[in-house]
LUMROFI-856905 format. One line per field, with one value per atom (N, C-alpha, C): residue in one letter; x, y, z; atom name. Coordinates in nm, 2 decimals. Each point is the difference from the previous one (the first is absolute). Layout:
<recs>
resn <- a, ... $
c1 <- X, ... $
c2 <- Y, ... $
c3 <- Z, ... $
name <- CA, ... $
</recs>
This chain:
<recs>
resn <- x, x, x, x, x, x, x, x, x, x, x, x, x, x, x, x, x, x, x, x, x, x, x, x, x, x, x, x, x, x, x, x, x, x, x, x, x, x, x, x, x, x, x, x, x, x, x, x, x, x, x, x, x, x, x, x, x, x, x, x, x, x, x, x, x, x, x, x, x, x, x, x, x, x, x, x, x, x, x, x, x, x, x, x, x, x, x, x, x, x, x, x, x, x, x, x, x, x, x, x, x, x, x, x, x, x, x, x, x, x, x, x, x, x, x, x, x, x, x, x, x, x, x, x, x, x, x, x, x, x, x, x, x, x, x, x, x, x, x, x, x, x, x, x, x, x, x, x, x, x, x, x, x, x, x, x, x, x, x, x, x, x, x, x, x $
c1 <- 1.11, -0.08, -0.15, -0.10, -0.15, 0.02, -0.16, -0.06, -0.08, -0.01, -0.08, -0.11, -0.07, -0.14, 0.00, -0.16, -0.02, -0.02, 0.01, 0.07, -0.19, -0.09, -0.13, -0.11, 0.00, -0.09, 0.07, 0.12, 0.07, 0.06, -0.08, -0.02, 0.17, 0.03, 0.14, 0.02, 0.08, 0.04, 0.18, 0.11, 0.10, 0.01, -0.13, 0.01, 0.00, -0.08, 0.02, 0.08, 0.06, 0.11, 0.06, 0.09, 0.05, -0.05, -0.11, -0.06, -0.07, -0.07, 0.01, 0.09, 0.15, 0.10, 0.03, -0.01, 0.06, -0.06, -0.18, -0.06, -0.04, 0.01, 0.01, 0.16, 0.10, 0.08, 0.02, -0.07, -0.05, -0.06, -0.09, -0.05, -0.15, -0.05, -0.16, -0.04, -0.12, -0.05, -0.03, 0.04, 0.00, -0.14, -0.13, -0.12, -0.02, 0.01, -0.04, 0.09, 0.15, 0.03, -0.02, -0.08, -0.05, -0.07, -0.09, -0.18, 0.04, 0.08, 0.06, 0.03, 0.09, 0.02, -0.08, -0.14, -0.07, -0.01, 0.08, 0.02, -0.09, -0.14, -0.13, 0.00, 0.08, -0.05, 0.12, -0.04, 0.12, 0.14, -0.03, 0.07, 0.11, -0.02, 0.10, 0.06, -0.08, 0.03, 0.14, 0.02, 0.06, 0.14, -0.02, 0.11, 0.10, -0.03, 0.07, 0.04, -0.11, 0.05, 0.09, 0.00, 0.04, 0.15, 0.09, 0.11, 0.07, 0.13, 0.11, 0.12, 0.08, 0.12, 0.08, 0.08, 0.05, 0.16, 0.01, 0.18, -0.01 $
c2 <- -0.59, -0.06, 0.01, 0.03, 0.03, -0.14, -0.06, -0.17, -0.01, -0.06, -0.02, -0.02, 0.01, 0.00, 0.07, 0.05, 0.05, -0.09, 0.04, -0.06, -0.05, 0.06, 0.02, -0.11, 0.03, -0.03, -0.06, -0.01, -0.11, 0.07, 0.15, 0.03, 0.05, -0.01, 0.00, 0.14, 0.06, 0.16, 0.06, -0.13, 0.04, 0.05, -0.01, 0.03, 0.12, 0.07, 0.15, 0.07, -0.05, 0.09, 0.09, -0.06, 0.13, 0.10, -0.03, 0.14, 0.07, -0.08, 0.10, 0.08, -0.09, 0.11, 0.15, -0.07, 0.13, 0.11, -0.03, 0.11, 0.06, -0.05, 0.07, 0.09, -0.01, 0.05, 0.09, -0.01, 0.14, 0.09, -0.01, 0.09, 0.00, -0.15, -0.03, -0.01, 0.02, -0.05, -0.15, -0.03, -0.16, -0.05, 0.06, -0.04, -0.02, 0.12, -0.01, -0.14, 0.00, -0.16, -0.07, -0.08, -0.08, -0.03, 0.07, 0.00, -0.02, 0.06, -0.05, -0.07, -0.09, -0.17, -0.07, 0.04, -0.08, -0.06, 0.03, -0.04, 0.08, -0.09, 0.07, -0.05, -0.08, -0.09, 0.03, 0.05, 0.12, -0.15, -0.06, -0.11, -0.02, -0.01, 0.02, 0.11, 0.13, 0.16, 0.00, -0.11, 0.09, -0.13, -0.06, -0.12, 0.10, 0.10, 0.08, 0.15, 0.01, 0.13, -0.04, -0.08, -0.02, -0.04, -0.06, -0.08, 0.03, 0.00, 0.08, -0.12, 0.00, 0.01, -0.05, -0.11, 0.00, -0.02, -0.02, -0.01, 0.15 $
c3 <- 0.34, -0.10, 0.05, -0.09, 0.04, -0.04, 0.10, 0.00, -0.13, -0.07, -0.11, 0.00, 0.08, 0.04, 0.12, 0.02, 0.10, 0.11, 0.12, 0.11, 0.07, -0.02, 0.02, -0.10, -0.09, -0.09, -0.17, 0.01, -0.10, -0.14, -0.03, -0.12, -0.06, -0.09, -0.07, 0.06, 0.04, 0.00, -0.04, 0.01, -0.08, -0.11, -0.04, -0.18, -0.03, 0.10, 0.03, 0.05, 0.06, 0.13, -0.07, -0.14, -0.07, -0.06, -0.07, -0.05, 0.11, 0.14, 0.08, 0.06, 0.04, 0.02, -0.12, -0.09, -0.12, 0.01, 0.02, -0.03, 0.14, 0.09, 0.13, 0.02, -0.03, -0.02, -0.09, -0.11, -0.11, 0.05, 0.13, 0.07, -0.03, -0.04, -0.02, 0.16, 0.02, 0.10, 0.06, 0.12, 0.01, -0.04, 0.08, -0.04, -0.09, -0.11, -0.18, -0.06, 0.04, -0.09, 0.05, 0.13, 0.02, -0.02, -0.05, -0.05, -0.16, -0.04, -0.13, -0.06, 0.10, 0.00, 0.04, 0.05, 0.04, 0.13, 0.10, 0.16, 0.04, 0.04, 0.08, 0.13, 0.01, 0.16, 0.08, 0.11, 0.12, -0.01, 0.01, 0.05, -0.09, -0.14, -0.12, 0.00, 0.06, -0.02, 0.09, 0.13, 0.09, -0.07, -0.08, 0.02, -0.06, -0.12, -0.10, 0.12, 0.07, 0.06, 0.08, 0.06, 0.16, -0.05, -0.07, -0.05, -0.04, 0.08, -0.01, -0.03, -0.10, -0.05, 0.10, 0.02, 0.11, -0.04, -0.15, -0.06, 0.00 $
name <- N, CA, C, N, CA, C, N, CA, C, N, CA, C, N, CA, C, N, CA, C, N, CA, C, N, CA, C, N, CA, C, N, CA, C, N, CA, C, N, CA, C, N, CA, C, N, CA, C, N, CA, C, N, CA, C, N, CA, C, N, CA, C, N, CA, C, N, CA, C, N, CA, C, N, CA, C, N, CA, C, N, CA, C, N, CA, C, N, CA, C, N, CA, C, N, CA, C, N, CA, C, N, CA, C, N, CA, C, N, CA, C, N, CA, C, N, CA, C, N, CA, C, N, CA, C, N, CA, C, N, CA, C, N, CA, C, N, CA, C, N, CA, C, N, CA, C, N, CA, C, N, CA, C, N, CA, C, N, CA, C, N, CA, C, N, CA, C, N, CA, C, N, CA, C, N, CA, C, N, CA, C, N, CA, C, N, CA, C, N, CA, C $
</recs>
C-alpha cells in the first residue's frame, strides 16, 4: 500500500498511484506523467517512483 500523503511535505499522492502505474506501464515516460499529474516537488516524485508492491 502507497502512504497517503507524502512522507515529506503532506501533499495527497494515493490519488495518483494508479494512473501513474497504468500509464507508465503503457510505456509513457515516468517524467512526462508526473509533470502531468502535476507532481513538481522531487519529494512527491520519488514517493510514486520509489514504491513497490509488496502483496
Amino acid at each position: 500500500m502507497i502512504p497517503i500523503r507524502c512522507l515529506s511535505c503532506g501533499k495527497v499522492v494515493s490519488a495518483y498511484f494508479d494512473e501513474y502505474q497504468k500509464r507508465v506501464q503503457d510505456g509513457e515516460d515516468s517524467k512526462k506523467v508526473l509533470d502531468d499529474l502535476g507532481l513538481k516537488r522531487y519529494c512527491c516524485r520519488r514517493m510514486l517512483i520509489s514504491h513497490v508492491e509488496v502483496w
